[in-house]
HTML snippet that shows the backbone in 3Dmol.js (N, CA, C, O; Angstrom):
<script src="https://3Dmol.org/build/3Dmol-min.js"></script>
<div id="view" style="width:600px;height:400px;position:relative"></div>
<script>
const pdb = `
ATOM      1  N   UNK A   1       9.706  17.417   4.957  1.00  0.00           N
ATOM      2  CA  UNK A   1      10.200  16.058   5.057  1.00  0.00           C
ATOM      3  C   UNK A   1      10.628  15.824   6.504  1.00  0.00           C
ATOM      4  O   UNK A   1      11.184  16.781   7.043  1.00  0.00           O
ATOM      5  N   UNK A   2      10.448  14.619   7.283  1.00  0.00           N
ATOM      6  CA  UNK A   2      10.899  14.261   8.585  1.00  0.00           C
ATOM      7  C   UNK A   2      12.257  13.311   8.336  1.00  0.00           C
ATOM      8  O   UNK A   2      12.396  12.380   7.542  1.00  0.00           O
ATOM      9  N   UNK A   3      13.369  13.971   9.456  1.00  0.00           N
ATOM     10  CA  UNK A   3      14.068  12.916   9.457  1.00  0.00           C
ATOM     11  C   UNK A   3      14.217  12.085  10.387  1.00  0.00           C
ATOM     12  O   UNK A   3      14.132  12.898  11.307  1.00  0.00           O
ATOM     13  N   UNK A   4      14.332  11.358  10.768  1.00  0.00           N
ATOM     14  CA  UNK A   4      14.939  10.222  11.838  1.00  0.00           C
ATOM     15  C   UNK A   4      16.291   9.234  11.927  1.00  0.00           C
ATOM     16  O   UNK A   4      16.952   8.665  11.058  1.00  0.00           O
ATOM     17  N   UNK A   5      16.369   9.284  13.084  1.00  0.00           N
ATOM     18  CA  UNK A   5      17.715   7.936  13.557  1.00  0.00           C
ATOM     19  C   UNK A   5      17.045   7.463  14.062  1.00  0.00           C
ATOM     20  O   UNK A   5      16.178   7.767  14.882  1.00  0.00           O
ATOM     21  N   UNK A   6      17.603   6.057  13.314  1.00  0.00           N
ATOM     22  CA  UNK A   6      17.290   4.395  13.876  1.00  0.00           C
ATOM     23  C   UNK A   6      18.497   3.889  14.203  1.00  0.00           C
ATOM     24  O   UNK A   6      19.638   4.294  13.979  1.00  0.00           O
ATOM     25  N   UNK A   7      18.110   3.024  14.717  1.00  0.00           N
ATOM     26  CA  UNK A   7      19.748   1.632  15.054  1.00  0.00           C
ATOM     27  C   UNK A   7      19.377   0.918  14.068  1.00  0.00           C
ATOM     28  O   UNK A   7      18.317   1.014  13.448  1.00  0.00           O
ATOM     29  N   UNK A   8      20.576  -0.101  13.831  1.00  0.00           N
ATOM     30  CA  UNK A   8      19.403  -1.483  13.438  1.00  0.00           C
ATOM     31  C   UNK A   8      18.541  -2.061  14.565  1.00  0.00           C
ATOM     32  O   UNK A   8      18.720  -2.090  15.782  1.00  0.00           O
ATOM     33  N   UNK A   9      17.393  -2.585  13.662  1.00  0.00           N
ATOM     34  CA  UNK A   9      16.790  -3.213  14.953  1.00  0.00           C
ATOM     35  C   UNK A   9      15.044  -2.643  15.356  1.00  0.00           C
ATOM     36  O   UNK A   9      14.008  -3.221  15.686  1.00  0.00           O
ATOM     37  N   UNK A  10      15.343  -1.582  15.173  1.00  0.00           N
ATOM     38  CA  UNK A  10      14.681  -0.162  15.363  1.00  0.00           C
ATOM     39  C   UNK A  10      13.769   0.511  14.172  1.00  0.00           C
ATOM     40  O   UNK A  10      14.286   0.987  13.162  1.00  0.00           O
ATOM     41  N   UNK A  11      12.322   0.494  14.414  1.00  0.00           N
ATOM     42  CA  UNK A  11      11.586   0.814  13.584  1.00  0.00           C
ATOM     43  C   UNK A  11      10.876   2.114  13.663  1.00  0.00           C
ATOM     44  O   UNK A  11      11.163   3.008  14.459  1.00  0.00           O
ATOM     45  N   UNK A  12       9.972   2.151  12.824  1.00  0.00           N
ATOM     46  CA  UNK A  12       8.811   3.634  12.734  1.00  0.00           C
ATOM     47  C   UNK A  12       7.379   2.962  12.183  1.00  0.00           C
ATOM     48  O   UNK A  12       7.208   2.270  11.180  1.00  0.00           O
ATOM     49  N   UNK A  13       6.589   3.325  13.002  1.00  0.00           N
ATOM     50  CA  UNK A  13       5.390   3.062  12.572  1.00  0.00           C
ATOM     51  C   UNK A  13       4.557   4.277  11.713  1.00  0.00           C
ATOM     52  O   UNK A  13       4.774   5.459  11.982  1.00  0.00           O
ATOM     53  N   UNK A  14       3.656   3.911  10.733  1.00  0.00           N
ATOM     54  CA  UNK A  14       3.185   5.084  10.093  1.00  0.00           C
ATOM     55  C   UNK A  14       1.582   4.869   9.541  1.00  0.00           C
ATOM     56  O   UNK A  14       1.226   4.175   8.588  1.00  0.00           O
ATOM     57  N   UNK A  15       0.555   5.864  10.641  1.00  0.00           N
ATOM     58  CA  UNK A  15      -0.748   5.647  10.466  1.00  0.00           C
ATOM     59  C   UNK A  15      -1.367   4.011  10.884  1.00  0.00           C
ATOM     60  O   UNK A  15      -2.355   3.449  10.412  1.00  0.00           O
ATOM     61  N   UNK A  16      -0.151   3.379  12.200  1.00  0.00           N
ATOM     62  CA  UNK A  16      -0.987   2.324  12.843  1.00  0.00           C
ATOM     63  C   UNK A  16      -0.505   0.826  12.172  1.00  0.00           C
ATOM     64  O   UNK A  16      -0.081  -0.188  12.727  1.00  0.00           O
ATOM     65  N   UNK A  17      -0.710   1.078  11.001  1.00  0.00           N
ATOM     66  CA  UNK A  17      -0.375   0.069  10.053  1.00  0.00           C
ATOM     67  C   UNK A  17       0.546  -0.470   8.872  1.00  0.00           C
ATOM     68  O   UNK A  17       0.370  -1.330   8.010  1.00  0.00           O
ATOM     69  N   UNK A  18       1.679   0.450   9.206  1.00  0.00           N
ATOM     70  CA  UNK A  18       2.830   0.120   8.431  1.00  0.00           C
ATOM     71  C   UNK A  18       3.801   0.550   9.222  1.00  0.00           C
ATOM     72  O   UNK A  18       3.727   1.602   9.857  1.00  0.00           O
ATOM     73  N   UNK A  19       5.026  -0.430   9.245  1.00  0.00           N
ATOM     74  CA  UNK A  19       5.984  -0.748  10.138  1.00  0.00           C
ATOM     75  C   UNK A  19       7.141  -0.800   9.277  1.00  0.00           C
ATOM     76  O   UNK A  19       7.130  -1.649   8.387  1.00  0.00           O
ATOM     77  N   UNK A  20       8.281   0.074   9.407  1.00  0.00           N
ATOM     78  CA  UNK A  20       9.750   0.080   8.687  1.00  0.00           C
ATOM     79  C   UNK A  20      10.692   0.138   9.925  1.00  0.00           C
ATOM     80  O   UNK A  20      10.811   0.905  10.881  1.00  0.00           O
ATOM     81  N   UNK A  21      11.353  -1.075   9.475  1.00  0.00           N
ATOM     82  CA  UNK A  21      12.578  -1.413  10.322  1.00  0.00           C
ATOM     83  C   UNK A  21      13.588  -1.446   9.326  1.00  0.00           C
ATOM     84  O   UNK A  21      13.642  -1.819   8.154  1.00  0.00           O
ATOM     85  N   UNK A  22      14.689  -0.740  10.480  1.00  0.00           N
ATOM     86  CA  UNK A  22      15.950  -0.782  10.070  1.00  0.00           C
ATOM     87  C   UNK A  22      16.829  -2.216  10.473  1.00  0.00           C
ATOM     88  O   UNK A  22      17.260  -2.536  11.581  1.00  0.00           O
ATOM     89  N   UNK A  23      16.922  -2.882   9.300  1.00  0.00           N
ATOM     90  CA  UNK A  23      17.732  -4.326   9.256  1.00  0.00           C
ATOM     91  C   UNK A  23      18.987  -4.242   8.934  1.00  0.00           C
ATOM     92  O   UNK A  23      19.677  -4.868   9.739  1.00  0.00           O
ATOM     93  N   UNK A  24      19.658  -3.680   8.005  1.00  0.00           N
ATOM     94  CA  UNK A  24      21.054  -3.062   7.998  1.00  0.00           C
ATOM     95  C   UNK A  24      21.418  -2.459   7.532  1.00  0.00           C
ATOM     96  O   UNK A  24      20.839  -1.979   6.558  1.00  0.00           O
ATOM     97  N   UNK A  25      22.947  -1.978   8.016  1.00  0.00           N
ATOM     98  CA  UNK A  25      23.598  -0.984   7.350  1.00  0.00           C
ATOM     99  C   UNK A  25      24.846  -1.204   7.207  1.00  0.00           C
ATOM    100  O   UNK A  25      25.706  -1.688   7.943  1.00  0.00           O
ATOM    101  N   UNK A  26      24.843  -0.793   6.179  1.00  0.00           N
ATOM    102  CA  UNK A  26      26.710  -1.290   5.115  1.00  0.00           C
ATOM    103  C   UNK A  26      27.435   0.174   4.526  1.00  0.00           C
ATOM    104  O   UNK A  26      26.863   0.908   3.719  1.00  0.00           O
ATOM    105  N   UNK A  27      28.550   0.393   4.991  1.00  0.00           N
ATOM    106  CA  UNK A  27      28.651   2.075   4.224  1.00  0.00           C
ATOM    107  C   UNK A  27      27.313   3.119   4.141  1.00  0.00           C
ATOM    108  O   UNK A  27      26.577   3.563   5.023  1.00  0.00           O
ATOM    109  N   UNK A  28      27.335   3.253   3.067  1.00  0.00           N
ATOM    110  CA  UNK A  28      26.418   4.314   2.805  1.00  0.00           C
ATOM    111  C   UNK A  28      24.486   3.532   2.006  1.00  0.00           C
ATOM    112  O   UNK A  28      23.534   3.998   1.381  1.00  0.00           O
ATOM    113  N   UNK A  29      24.828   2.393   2.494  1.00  0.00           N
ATOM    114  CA  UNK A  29      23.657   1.445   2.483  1.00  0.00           C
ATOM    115  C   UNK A  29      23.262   0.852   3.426  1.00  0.00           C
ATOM    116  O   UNK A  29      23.824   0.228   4.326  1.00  0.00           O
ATOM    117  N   UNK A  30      21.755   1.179   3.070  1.00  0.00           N
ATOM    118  CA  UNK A  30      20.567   1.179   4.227  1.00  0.00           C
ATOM    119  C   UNK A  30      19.517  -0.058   3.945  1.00  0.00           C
ATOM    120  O   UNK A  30      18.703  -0.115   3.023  1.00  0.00           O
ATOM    121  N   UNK A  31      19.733  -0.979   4.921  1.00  0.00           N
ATOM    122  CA  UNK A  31      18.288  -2.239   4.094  1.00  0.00           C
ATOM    123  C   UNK A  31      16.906  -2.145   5.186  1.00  0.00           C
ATOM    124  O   UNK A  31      16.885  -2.423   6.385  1.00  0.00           O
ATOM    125  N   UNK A  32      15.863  -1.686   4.364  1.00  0.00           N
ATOM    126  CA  UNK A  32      14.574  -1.157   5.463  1.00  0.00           C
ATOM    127  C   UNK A  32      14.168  -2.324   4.861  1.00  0.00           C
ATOM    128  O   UNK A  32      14.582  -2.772   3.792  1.00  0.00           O
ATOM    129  N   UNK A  33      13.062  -2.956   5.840  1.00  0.00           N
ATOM    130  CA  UNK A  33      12.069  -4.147   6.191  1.00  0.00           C
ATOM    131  C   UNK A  33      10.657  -3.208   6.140  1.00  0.00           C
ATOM    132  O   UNK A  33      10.577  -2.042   6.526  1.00  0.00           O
ATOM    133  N   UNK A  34       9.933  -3.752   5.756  1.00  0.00           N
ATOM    134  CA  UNK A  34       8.806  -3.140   5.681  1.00  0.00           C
ATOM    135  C   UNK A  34       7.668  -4.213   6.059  1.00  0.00           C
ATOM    136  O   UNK A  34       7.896  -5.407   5.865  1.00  0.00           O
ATOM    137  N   UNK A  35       6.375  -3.763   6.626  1.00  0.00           N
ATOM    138  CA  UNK A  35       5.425  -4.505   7.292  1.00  0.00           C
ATOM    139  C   UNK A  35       4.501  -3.685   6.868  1.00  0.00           C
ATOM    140  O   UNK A  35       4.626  -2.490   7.135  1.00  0.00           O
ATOM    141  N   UNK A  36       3.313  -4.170   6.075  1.00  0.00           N
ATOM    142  CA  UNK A  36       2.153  -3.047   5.598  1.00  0.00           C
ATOM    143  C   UNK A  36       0.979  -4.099   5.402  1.00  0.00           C
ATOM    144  O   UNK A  36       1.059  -5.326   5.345  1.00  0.00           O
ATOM    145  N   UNK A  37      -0.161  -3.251   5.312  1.00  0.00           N
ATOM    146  CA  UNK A  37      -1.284  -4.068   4.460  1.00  0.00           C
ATOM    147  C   UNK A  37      -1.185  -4.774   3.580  1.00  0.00           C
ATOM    148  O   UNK A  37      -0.289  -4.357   2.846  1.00  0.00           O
ATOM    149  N   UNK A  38      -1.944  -6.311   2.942  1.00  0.00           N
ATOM    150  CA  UNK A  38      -1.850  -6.647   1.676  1.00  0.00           C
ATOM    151  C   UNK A  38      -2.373  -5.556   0.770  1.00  0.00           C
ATOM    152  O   UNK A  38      -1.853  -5.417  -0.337  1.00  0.00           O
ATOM    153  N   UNK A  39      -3.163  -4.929   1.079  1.00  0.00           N
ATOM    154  CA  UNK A  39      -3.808  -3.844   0.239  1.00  0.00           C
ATOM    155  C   UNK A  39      -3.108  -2.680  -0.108  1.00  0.00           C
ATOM    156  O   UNK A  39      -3.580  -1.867  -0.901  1.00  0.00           O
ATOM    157  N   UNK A  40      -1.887  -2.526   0.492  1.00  0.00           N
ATOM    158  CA  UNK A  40      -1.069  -1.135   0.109  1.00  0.00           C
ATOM    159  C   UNK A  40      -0.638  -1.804  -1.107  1.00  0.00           C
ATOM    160  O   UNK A  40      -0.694  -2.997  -1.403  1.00  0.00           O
ATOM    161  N   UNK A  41      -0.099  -0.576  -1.900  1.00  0.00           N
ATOM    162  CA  UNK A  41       1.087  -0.288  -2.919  1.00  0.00           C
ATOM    163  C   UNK A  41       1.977  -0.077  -3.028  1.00  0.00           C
ATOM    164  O   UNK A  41       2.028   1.042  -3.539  1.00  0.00           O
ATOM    165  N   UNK A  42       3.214  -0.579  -2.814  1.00  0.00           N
ATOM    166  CA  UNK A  42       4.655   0.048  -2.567  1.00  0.00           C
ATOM    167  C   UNK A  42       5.183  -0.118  -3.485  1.00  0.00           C
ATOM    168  O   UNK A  42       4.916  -1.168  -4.069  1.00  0.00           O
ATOM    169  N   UNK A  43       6.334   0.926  -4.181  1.00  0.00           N
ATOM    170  CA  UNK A  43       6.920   0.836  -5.297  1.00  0.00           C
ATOM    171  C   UNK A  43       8.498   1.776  -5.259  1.00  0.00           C
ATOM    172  O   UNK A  43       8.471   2.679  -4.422  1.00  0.00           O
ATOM    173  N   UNK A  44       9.241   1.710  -5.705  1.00  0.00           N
ATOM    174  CA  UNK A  44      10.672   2.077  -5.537  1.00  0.00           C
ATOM    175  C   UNK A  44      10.016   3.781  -6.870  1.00  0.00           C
ATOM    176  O   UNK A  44       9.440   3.856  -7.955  1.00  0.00           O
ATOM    177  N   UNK A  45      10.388   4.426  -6.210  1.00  0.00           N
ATOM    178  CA  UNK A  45      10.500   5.834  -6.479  1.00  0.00           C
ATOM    179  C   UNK A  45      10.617   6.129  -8.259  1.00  0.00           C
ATOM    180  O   UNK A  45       9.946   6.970  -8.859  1.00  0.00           O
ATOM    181  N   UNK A  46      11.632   5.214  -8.876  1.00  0.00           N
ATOM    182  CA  UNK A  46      11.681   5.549 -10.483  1.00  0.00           C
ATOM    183  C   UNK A  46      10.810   4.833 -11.109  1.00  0.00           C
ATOM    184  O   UNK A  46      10.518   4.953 -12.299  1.00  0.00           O
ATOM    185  N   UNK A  47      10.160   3.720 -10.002  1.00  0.00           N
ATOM    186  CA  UNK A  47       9.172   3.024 -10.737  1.00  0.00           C
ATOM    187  C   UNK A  47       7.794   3.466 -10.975  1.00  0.00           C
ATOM    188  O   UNK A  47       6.916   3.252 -11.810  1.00  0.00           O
ATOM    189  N   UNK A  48       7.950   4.164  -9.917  1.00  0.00           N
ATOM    190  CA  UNK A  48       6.405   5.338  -9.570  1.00  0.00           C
ATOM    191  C   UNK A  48       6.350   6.236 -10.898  1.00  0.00           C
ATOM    192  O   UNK A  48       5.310   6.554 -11.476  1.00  0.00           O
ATOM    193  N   UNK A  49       7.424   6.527 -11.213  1.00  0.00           N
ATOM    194  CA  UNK A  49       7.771   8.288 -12.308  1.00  0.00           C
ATOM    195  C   UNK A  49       7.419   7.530 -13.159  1.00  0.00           C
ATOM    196  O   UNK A  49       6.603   7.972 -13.967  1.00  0.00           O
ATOM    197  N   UNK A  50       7.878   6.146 -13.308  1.00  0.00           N
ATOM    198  CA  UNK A  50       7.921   6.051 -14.947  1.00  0.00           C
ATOM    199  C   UNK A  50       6.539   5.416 -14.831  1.00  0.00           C
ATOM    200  O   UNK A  50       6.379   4.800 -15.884  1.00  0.00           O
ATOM    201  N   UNK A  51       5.697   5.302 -14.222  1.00  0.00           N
ATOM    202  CA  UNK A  51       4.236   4.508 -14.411  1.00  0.00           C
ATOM    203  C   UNK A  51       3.251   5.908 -14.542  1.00  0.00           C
ATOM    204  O   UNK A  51       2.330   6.135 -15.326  1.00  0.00           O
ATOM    205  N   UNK A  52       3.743   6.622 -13.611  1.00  0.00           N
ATOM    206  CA  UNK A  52       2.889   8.557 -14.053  1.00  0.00           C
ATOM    207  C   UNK A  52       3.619   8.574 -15.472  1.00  0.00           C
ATOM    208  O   UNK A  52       2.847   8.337 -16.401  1.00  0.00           O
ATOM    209  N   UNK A  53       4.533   8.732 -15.720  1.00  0.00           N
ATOM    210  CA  UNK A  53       4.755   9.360 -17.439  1.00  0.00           C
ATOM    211  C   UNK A  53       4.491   8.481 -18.161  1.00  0.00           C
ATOM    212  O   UNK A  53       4.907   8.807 -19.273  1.00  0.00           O
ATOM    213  N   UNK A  54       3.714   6.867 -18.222  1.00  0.00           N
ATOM    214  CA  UNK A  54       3.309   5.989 -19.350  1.00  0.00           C
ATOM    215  C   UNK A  54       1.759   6.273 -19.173  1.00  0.00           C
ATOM    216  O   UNK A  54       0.943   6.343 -20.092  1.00  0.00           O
ATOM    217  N   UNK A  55       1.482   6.439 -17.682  1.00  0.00           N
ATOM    218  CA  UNK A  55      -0.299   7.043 -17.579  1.00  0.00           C
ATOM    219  C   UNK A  55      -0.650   8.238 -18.526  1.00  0.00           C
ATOM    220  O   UNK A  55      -1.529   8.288 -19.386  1.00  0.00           O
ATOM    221  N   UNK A  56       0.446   9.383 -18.073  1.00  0.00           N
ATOM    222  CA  UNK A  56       0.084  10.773 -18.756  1.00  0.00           C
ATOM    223  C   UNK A  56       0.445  10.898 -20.023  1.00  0.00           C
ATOM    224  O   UNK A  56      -0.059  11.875 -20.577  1.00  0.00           O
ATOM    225  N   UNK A  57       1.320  10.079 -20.832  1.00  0.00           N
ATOM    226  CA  UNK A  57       1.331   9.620 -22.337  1.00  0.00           C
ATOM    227  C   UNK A  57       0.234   8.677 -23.106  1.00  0.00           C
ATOM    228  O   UNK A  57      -0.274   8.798 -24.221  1.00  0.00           O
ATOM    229  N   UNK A  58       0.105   7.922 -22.322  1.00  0.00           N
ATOM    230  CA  UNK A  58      -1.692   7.496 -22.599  1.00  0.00           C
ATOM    231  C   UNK A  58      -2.776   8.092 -22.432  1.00  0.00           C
ATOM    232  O   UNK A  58      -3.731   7.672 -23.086  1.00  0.00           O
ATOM    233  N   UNK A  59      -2.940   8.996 -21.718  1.00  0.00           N
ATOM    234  CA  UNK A  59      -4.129   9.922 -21.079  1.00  0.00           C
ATOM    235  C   UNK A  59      -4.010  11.317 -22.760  1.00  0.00           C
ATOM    236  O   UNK A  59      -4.833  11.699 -23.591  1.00  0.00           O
ATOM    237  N   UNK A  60      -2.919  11.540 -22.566  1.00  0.00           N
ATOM    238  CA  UNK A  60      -2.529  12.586 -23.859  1.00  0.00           C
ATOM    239  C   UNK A  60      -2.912  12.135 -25.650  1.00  0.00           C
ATOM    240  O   UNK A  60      -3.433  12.751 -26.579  1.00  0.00           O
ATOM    241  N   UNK A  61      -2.301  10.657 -25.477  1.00  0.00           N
ATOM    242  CA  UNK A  61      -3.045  10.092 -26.875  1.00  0.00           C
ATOM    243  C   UNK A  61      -4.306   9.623 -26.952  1.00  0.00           C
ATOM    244  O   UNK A  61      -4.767   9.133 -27.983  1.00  0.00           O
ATOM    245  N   UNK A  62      -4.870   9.730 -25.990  1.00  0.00           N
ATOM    246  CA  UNK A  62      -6.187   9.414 -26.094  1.00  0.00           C
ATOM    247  C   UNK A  62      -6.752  10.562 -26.737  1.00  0.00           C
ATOM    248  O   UNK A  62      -7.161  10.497 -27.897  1.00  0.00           O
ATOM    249  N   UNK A  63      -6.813  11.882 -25.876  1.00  0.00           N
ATOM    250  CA  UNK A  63      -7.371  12.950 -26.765  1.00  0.00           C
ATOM    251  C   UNK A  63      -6.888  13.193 -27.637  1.00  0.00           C
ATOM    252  O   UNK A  63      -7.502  13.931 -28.408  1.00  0.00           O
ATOM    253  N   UNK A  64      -5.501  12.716 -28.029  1.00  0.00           N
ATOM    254  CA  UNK A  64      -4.855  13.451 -29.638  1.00  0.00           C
ATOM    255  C   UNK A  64      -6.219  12.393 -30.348  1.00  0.00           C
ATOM    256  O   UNK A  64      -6.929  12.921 -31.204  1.00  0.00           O
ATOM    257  N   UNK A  65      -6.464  11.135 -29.993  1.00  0.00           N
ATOM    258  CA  UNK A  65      -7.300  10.362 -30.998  1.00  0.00           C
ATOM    259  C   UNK A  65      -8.463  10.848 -30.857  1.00  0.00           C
ATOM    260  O   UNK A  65      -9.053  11.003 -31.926  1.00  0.00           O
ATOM    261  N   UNK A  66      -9.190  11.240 -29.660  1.00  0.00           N
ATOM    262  CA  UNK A  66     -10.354  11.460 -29.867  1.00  0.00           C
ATOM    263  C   UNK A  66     -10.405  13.099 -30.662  1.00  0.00           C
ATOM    264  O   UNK A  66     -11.264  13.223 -31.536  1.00  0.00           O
ATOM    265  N   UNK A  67      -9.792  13.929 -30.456  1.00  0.00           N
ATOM    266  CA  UNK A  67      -9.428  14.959 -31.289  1.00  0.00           C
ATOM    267  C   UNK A  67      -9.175  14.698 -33.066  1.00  0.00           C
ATOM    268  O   UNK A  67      -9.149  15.391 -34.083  1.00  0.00           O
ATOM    269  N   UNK A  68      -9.038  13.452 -32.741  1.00  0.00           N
ATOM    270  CA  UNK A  68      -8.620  13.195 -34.602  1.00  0.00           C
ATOM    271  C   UNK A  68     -10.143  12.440 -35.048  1.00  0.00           C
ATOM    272  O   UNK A  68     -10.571  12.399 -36.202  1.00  0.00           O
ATOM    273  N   UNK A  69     -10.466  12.168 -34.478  1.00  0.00           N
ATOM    274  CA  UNK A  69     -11.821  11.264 -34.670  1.00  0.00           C
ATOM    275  C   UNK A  69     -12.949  12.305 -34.771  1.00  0.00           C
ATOM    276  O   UNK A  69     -13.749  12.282 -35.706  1.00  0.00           O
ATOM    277  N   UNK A  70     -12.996  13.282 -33.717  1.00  0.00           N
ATOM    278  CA  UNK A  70     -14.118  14.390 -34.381  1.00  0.00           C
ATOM    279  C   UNK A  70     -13.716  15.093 -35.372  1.00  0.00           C
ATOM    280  O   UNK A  70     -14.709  15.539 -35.947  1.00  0.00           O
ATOM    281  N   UNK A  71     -12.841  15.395 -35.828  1.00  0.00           N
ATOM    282  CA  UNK A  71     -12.445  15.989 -36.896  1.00  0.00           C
ATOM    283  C   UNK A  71     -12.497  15.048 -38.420  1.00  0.00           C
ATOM    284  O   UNK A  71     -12.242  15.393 -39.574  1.00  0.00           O
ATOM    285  N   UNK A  72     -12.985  13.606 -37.787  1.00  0.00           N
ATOM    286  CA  UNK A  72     -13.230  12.702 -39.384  1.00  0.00           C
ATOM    287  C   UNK A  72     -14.632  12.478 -39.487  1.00  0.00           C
ATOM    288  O   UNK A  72     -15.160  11.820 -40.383  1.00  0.00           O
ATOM    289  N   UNK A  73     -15.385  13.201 -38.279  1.00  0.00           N
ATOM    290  CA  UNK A  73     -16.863  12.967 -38.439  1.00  0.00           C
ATOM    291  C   UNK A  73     -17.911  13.826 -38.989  1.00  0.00           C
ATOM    292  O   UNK A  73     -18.332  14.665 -38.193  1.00  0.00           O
ATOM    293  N   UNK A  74     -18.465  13.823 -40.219  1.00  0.00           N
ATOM    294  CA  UNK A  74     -19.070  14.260 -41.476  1.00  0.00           C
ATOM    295  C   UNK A  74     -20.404  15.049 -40.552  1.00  0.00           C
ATOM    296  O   UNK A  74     -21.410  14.546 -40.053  1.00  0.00           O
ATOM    297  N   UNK A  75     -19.821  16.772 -40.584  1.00  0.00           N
ATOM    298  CA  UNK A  75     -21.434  17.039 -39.797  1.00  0.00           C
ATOM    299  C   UNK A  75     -22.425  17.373 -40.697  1.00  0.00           C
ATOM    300  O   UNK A  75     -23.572  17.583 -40.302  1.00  0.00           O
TER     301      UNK A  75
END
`;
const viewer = $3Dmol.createViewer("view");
viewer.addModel(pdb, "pdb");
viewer.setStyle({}, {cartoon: {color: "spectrum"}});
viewer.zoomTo();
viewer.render();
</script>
């Protein structure tokens, strides 16, 4: 993992085309600005987990069904 200090004010560029600036800071809160492609994906971290564990719970019942489906087919 990399760390860095910013000011406010003060950004990081990453691969040319995405830009995070530091806009403020309050206590132990941090408000980043972000500048990216329309084409990226950005998503807050628990939102990411919980979209992998509704993928890999769908991906899993699929074969429980297709597993139940060859097992109802008359050889």
């Amino acid at each position: 993992m990399l760390y860095l200090t910013r000011k406010i004010g003060e950004s990081v560029v990453i691969n040319e085309d995405i830009e995070v600036t530091v806009v403020d800071i309050r206590g132990k809160t941090i408000k980043l600005g972000f500048t990216f492609p329309s084409d990226a994906t950005v998503l807050r971290r628990e939102i990411y987990e919980r979209i992998q564990e509704e993928n890999r719970a769908a991906a899993a019942s699929e074969a429980n069904l297709a597993e139940a489906m060859k097992s109802k087919v008359p050889e």
